[in-house]
Backbone as CSV, one residue per row, in Angstrom:
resi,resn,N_x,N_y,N_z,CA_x,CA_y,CA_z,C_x,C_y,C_z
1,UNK,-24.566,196.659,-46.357,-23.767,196.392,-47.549,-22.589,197.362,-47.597
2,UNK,-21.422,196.926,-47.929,-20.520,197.895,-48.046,-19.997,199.077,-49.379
3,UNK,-19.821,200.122,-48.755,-20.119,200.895,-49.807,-19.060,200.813,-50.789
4,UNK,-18.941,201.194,-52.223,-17.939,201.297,-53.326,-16.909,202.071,-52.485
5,UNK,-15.654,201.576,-53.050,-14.479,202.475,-52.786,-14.245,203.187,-54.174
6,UNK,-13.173,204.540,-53.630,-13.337,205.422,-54.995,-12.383,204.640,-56.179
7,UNK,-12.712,205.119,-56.989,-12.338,204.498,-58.243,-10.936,205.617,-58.628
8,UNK,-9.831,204.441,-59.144,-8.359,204.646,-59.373,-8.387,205.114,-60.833
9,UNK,-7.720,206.541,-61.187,-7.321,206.372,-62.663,-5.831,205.784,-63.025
10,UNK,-6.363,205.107,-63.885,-4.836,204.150,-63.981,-4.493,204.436,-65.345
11,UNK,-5.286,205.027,-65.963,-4.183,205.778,-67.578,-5.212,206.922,-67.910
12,UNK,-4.722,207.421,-68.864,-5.539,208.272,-69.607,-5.473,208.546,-71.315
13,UNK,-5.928,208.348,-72.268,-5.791,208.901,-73.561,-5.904,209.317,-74.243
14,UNK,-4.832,209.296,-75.429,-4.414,210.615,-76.137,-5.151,210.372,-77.682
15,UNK,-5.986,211.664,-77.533,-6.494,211.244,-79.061,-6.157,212.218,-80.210
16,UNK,-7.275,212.822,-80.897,-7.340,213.869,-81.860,-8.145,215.021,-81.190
17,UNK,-9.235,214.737,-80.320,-10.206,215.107,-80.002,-9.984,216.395,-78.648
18,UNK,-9.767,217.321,-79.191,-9.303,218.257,-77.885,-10.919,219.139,-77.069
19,UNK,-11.506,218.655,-77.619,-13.097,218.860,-77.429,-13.697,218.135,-77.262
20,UNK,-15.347,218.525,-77.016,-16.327,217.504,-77.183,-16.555,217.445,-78.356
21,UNK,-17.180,218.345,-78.877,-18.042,218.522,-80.284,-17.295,217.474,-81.428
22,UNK,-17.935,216.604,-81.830,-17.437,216.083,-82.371,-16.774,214.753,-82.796
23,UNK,-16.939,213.834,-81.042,-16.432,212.895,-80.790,-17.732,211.779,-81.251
24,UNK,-17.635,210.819,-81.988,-18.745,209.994,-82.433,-19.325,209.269,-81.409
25,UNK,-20.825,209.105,-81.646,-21.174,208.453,-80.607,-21.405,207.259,-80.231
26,UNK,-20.264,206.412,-80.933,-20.039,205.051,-80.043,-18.712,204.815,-80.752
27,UNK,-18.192,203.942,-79.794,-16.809,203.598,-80.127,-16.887,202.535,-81.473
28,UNK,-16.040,202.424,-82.085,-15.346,201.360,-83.183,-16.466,201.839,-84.678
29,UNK,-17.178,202.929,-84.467,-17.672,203.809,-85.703,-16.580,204.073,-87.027
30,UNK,-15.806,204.595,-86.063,-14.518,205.192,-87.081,-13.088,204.562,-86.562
31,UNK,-12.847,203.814,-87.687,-11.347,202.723,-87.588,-10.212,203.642,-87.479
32,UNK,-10.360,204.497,-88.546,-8.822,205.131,-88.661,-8.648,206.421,-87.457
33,UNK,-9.340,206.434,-86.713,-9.038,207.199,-85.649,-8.287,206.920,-84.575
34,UNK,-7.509,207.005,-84.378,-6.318,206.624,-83.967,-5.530,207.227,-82.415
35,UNK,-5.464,206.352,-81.398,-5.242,206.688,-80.187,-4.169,206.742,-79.472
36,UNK,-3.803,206.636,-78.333,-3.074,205.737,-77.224,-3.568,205.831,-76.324
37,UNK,-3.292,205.012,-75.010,-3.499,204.812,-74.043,-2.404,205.223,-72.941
38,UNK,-2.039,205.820,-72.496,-0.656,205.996,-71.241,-1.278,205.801,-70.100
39,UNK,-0.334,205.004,-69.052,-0.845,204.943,-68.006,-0.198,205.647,-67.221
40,UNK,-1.080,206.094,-65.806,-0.153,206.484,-64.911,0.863,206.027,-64.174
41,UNK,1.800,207.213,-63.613,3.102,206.706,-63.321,3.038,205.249,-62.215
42,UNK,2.073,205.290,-61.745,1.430,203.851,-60.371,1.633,202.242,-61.092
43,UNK,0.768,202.672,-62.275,0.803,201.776,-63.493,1.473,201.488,-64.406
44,UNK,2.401,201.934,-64.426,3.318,201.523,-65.482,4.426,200.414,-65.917
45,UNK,3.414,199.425,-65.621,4.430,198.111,-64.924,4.294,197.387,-66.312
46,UNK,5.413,196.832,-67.061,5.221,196.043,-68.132,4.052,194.543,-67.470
47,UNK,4.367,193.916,-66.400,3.744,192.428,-65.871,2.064,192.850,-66.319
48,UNK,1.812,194.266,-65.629,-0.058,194.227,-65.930,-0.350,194.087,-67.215
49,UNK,0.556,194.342,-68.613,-0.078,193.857,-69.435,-0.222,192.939,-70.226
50,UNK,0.576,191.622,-69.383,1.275,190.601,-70.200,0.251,189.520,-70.195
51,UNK,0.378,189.676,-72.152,-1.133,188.431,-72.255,-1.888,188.770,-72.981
52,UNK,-1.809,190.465,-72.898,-2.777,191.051,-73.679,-2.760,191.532,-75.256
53,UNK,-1.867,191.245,-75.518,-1.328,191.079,-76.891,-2.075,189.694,-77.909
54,UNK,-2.680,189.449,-77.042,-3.395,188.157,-77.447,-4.820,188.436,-78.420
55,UNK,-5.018,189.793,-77.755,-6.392,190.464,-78.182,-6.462,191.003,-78.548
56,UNK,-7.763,190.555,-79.760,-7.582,192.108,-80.862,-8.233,193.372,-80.270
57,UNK,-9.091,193.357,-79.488,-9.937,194.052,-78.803,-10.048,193.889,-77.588
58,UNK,-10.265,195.166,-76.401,-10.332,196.197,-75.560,-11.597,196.537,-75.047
59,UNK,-11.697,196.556,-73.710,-12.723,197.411,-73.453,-12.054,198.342,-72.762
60,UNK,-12.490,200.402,-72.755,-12.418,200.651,-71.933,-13.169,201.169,-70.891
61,UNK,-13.261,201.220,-69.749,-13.431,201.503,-68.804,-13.397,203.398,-68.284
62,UNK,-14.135,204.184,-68.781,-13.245,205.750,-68.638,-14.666,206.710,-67.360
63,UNK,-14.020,207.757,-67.847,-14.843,208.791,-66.701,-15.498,209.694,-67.757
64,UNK,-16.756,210.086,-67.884,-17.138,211.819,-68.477,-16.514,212.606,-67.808
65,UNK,-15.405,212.907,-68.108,-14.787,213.589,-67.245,-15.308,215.229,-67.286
66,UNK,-15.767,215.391,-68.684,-16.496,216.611,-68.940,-18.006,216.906,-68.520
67,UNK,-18.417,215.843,-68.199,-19.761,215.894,-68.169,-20.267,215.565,-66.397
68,UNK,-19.432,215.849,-65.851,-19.798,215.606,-64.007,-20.626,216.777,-63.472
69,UNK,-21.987,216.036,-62.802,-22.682,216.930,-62.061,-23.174,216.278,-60.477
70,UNK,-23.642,217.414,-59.588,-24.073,217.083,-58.910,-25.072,216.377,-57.973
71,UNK,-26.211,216.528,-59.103,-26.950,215.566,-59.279,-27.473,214.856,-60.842
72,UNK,-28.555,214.473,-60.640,-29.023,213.461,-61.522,-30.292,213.712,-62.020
73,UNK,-30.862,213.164,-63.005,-31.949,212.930,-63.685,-32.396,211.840,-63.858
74,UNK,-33.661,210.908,-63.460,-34.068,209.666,-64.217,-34.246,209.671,-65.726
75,UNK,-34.175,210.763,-66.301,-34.622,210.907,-67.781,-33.659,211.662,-68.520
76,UNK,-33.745,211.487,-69.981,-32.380,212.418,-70.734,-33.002,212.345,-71.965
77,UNK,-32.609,213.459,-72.883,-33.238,213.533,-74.143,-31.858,213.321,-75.246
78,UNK,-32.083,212.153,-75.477,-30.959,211.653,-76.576,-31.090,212.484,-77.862
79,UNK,-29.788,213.304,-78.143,-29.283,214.014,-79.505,-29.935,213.145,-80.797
80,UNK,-29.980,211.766,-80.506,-30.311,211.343,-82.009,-31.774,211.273,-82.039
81,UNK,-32.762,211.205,-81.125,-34.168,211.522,-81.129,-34.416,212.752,-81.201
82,UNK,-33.797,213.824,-81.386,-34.131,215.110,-81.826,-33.896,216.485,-80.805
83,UNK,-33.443,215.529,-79.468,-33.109,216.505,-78.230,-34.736,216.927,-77.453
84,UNK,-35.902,216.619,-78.320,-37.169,216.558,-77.049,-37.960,215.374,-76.756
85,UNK,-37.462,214.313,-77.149,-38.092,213.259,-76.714,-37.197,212.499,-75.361
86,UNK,-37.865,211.782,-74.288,-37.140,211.714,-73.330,-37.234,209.902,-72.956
87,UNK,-35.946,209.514,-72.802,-36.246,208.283,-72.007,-35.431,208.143,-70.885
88,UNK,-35.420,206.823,-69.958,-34.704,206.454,-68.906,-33.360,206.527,-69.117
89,UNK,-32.620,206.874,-68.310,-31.025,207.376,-68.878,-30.214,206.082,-68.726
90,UNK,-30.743,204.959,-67.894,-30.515,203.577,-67.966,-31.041,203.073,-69.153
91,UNK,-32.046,203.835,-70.199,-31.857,202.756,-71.373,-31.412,203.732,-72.352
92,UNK,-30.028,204.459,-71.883,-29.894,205.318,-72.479,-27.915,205.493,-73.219
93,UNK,-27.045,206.188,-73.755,-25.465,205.901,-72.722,-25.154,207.824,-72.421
94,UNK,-25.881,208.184,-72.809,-26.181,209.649,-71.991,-24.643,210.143,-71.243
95,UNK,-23.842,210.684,-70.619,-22.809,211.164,-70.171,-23.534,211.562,-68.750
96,UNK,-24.916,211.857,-68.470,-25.410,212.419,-67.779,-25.694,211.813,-66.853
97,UNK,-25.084,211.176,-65.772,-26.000,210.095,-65.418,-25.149,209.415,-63.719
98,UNK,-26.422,209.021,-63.352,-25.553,209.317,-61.802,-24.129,208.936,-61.754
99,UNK,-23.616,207.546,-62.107,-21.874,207.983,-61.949,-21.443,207.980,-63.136
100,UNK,-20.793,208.960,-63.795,-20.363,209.554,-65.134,-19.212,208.404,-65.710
101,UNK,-19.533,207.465,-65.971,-18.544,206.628,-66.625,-19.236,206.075,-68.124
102,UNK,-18.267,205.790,-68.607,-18.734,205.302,-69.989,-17.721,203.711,-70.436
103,UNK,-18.486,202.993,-71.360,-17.565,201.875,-71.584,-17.674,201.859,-73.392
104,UNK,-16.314,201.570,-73.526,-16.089,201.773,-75.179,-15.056,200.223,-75.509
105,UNK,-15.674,199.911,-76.434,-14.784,198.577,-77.301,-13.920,199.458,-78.554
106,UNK,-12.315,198.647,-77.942,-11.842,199.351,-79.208,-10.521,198.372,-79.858
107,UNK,-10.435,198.646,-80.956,-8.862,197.492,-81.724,-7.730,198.057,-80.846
108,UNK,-7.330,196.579,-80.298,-5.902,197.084,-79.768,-4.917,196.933,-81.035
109,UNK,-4.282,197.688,-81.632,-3.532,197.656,-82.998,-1.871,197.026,-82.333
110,UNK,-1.621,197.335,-81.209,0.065,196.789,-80.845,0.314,197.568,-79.735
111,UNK,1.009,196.960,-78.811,1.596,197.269,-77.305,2.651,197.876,-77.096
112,UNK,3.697,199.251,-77.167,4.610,199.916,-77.376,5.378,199.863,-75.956
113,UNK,6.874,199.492,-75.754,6.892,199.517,-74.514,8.615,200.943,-74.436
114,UNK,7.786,202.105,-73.735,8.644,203.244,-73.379,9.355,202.996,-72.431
115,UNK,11.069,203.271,-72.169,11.714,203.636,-70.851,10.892,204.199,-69.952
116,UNK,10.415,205.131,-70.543,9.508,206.677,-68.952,8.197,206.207,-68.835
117,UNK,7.350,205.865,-69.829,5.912,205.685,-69.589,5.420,204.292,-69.883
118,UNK,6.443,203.818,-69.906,5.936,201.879,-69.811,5.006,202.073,-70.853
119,UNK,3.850,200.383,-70.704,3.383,200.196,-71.791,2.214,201.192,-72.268
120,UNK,2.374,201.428,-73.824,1.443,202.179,-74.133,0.277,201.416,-75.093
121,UNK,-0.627,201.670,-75.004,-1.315,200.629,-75.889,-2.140,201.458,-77.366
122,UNK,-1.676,201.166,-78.173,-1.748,201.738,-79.585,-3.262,201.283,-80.005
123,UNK,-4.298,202.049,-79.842,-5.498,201.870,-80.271,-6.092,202.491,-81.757
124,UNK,-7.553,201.781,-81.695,-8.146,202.869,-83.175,-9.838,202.118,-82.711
125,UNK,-10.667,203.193,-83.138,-12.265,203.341,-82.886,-12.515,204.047,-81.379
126,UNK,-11.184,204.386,-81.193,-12.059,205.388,-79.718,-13.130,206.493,-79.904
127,UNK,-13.747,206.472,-78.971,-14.710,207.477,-78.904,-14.290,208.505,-77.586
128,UNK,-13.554,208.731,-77.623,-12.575,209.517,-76.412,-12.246,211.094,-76.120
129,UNK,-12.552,211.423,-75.689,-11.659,213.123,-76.098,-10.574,213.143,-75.402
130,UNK,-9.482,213.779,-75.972,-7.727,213.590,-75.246,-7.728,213.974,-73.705
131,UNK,-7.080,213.494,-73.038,-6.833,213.341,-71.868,-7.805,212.910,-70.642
132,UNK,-8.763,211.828,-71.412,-10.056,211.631,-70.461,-9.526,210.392,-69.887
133,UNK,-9.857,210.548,-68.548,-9.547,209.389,-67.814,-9.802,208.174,-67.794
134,UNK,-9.016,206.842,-67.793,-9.762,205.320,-68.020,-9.234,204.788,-66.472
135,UNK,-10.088,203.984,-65.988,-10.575,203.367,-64.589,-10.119,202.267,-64.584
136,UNK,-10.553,201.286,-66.006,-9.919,200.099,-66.127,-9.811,199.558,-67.742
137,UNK,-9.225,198.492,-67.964,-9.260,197.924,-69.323,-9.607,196.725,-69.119
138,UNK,-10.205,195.565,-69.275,-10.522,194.391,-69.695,-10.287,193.573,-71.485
139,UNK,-9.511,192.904,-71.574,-10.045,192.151,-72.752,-11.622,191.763,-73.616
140,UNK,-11.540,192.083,-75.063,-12.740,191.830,-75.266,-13.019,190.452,-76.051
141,UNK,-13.933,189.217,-75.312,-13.863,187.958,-75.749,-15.495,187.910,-76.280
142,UNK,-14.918,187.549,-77.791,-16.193,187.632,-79.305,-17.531,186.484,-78.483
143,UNK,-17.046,185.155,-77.505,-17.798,184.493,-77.510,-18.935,185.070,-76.371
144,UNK,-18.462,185.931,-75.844,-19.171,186.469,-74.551,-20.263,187.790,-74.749
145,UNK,-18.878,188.619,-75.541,-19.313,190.271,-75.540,-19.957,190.568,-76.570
146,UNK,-19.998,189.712,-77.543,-21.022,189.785,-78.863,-21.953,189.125,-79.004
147,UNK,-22.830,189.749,-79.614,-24.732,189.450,-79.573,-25.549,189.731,-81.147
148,UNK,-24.843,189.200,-81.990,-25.403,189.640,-83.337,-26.919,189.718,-83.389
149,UNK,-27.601,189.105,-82.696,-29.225,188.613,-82.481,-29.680,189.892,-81.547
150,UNK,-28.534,190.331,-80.974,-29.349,191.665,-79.615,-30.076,192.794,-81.012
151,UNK,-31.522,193.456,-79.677,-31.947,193.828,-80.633,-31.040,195.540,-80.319
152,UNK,-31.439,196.304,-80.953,-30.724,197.928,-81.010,-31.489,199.054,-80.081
153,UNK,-32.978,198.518,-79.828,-33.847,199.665,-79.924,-33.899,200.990,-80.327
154,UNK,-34.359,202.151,-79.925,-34.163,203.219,-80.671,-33.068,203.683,-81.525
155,UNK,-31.521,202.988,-81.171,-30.530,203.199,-81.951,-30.091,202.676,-82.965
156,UNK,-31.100,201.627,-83.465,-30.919,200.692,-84.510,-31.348,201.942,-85.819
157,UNK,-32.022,202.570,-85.654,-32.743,203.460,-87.090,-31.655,204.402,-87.270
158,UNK,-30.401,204.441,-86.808,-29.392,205.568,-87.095,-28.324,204.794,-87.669
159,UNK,-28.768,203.577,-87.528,-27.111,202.718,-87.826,-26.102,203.375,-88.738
160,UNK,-27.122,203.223,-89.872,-26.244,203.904,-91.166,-26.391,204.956,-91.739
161,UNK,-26.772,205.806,-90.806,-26.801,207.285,-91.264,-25.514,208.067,-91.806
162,UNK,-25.295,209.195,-92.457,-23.992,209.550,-92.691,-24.601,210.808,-93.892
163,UNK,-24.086,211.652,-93.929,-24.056,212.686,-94.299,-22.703,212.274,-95.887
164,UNK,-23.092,213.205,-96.522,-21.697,213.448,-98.036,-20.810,214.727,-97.508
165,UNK,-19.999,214.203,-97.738,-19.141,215.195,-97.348,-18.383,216.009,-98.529
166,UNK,-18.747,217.305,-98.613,-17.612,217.973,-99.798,-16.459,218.574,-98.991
167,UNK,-15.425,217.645,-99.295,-14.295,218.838,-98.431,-13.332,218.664,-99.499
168,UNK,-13.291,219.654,-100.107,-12.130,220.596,-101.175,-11.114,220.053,-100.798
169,UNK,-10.156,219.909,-101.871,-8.599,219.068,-101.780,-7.507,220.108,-101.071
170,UNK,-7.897,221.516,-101.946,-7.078,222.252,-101.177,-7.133,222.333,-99.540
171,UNK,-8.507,222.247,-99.335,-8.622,222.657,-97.634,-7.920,221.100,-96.905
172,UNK,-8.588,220.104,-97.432,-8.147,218.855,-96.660,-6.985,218.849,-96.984
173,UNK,-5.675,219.356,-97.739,-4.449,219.317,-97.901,-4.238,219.895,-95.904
174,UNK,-4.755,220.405,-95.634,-4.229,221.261,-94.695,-4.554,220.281,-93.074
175,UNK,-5.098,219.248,-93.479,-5.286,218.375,-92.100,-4.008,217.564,-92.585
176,UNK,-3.202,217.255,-91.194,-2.549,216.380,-90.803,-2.592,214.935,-91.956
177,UNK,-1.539,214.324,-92.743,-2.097,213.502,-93.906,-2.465,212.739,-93.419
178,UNK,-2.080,211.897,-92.338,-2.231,210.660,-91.673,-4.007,210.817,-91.058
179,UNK,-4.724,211.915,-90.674,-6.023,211.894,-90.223,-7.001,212.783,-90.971
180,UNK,-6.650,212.761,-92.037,-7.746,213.289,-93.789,-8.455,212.142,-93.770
181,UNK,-8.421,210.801,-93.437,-9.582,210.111,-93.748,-10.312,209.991,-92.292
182,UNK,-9.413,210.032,-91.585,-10.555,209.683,-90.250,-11.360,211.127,-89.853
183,UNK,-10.508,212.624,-90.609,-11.543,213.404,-90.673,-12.672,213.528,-91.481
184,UNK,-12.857,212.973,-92.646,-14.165,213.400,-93.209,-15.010,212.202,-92.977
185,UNK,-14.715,211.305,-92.186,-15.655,210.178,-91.777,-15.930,210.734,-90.169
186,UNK,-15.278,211.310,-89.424,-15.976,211.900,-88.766,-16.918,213.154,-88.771
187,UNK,-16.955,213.707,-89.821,-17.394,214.668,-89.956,-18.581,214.059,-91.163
188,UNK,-18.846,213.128,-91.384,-20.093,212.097,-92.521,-20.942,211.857,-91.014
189,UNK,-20.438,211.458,-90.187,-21.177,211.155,-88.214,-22.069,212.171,-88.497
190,UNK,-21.765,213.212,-88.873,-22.962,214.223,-88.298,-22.869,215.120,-87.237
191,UNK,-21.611,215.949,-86.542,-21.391,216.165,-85.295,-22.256,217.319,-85.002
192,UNK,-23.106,217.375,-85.497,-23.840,218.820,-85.139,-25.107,217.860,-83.920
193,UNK,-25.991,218.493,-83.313,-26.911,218.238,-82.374,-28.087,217.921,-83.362
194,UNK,-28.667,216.761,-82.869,-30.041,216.232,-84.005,-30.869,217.407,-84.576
195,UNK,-30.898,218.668,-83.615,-32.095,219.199,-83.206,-32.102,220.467,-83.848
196,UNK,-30.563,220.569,-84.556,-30.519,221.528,-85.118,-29.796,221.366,-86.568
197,UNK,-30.751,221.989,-87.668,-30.713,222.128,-89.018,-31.111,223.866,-89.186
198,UNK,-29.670,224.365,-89.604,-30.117,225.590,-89.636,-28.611,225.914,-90.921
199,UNK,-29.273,225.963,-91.823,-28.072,225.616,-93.292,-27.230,226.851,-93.496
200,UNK,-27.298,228.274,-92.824,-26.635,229.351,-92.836,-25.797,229.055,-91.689
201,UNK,-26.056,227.868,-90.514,-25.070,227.992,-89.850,-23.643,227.447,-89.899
202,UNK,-22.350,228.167,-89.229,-21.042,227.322,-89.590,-20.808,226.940,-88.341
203,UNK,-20.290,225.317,-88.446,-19.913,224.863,-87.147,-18.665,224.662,-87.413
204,UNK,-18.023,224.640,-85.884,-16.562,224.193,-85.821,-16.224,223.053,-85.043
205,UNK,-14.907,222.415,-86.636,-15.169,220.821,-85.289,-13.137,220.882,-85.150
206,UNK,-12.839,221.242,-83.829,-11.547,220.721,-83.455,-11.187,218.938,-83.773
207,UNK,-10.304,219.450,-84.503,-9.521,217.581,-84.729,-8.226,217.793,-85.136
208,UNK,-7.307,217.011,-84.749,-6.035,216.539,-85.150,-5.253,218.309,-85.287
209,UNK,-5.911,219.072,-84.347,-4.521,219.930,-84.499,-5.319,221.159,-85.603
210,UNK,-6.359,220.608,-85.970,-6.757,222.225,-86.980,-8.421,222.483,-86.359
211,UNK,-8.752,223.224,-87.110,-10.438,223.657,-86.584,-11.138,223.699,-88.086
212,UNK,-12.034,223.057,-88.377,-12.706,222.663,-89.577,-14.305,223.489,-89.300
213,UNK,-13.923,223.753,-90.661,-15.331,225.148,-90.417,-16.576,224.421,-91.921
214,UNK,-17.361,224.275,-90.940,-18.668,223.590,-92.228,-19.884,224.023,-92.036
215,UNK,-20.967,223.640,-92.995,-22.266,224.071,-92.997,-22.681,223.063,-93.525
216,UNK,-23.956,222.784,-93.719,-24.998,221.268,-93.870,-26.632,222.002,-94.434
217,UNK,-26.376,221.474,-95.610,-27.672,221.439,-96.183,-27.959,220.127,-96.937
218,UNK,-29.175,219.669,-96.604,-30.048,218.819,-97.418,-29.324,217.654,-97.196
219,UNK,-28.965,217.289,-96.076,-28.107,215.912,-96.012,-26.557,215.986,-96.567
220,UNK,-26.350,216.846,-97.392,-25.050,217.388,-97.454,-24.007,218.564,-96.624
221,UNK,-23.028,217.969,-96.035,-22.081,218.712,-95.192,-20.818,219.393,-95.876
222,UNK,-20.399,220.785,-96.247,-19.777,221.216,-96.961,-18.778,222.049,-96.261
223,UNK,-17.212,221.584,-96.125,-16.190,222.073,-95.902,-16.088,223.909,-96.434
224,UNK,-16.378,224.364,-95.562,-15.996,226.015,-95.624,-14.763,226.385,-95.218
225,UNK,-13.880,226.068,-94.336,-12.780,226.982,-93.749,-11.732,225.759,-93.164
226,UNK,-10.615,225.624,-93.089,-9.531,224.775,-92.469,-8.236,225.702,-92.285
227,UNK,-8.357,226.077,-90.632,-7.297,226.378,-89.861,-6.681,226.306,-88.712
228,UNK,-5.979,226.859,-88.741,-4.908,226.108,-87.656,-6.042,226.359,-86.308
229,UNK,-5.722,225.237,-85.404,-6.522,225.320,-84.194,-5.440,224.377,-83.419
230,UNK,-6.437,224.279,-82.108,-6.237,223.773,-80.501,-6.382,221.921,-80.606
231,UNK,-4.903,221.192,-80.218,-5.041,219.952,-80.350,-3.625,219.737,-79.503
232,UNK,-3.742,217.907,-79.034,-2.644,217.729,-78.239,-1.593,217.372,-79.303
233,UNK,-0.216,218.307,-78.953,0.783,217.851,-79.387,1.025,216.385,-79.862
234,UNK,0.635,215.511,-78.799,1.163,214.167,-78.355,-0.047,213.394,-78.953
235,UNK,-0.552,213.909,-80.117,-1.841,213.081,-80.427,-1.495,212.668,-81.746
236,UNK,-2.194,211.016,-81.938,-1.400,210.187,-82.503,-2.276,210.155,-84.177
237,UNK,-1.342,209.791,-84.775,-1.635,209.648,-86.145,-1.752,208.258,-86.721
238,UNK,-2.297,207.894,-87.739,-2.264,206.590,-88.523,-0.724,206.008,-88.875
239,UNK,0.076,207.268,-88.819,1.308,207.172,-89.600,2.442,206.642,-87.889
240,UNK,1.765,206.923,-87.080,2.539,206.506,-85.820,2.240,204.946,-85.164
241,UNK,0.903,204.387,-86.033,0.552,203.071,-85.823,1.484,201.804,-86.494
């Protein structure tokens, strides 16, 4: 049989997310989060994307680009089971896992076309961290790729989980205006690790250009600190859609 040839990055995108911590764990969770797509200079041909304007939705195609190892595990202990219970990493979407790719459905919102970087594709529900590599894009067709009847298994009991969020007007004055709502809905996700509830602790979640400092008790998540932090320049806002 012949073996795979290596796999081409043909864009990469730009989010809020200059980290891991923090990124939700599945795509189209959070709407107002807000992307792009750039491709590389190979790719940047207006013809590859003509047609695709047709669709409201995207798949992409990307790399863990953070999460590459040398080898593998048949087993992984999923964050939302508590971090010690273990299953098959095939019934799993784990980062960990023999070839580190991931696939995410997301709204294509409109197709931007640049002199220097050709088409850009204006997204929202990524689950992405900025500058992670995508392999490919496909169209997403409702009659094929949707399964209202599929069942969830273990991930069905988290569906609607979500935390309250207190984040003070003064502090959220200080996020970016355009991503104040897609921050405290990411931060209702829960970005801390299942496994840990420890209510004196403060976590920090990089987004949109600041560093958000919180603590979590009793199902409630409470905004402590908002300052300036580590984010891509070139990372897009609601207000750029």
């Amino acid at each position: 049989m012949q073996q795979a040839s290596g796999m081409k990055i043909i864009a990469r995108i730009l989010s809020e997310f200059p980290e891991k911590f923090g990124i939700p764990r599945q795509s189209g969770m959070i709407e107002e989060l807000c992307a792009r797509v750039v491709f590389e200079p190979e790719y940047r041909v207006p013809e590859a994307v003509r047609g695709l304007e047709q669709f409201s939705h995207i798949w992409l195609i990307w790399q863990f680009s953070e999460s590459i190892r040398d080898g593998w595990s048949p087993t992984v202990r999923p964050p939302r089971l508590g971090g010690n219970t273990r299953v098959g990493v095939f019934a799993s979407r784990s980062p960990f896992r023999p070839n580190p790719i991931g696939l995410s459905s997301v709204r294509l919102e409109r197709i931007d076309y640049h002199a220097e970087l050709g088409p850009i594709l204006q997204v929202r529900g990524a689950d992405l961290m900025d500058g992670t590599p995508i392999f490919d894009i496909k169209p997403y067709l409702p009659y094929a790729d949707s399964h209202p009847e599929a069942a969830g298994g273990f991930g069905e009991k988290f569906r609607g989980y979500a935390l309250k969020v207190d984040f003070p007007e003064n502090l959220l004055e200080k996020v970016p205006e355009g991503s104040r709502m897609a921050a405290v809905k990411v931060l209702g996700k829960d970005p801390r690790p299942s496994y840990q509830d420890d209510p004196e602790r403060v976590y920090g979640l990089s987004f949109a250009g600041v560093d958000i400092r919180f603590t979590v008790a009793e199902g409630r998540l409470i905004v402590q600190e908002v300052r300036e932090g580590k984010g891509s320049a070139q990372a897009p806002t609601a207000e750029s859609l």
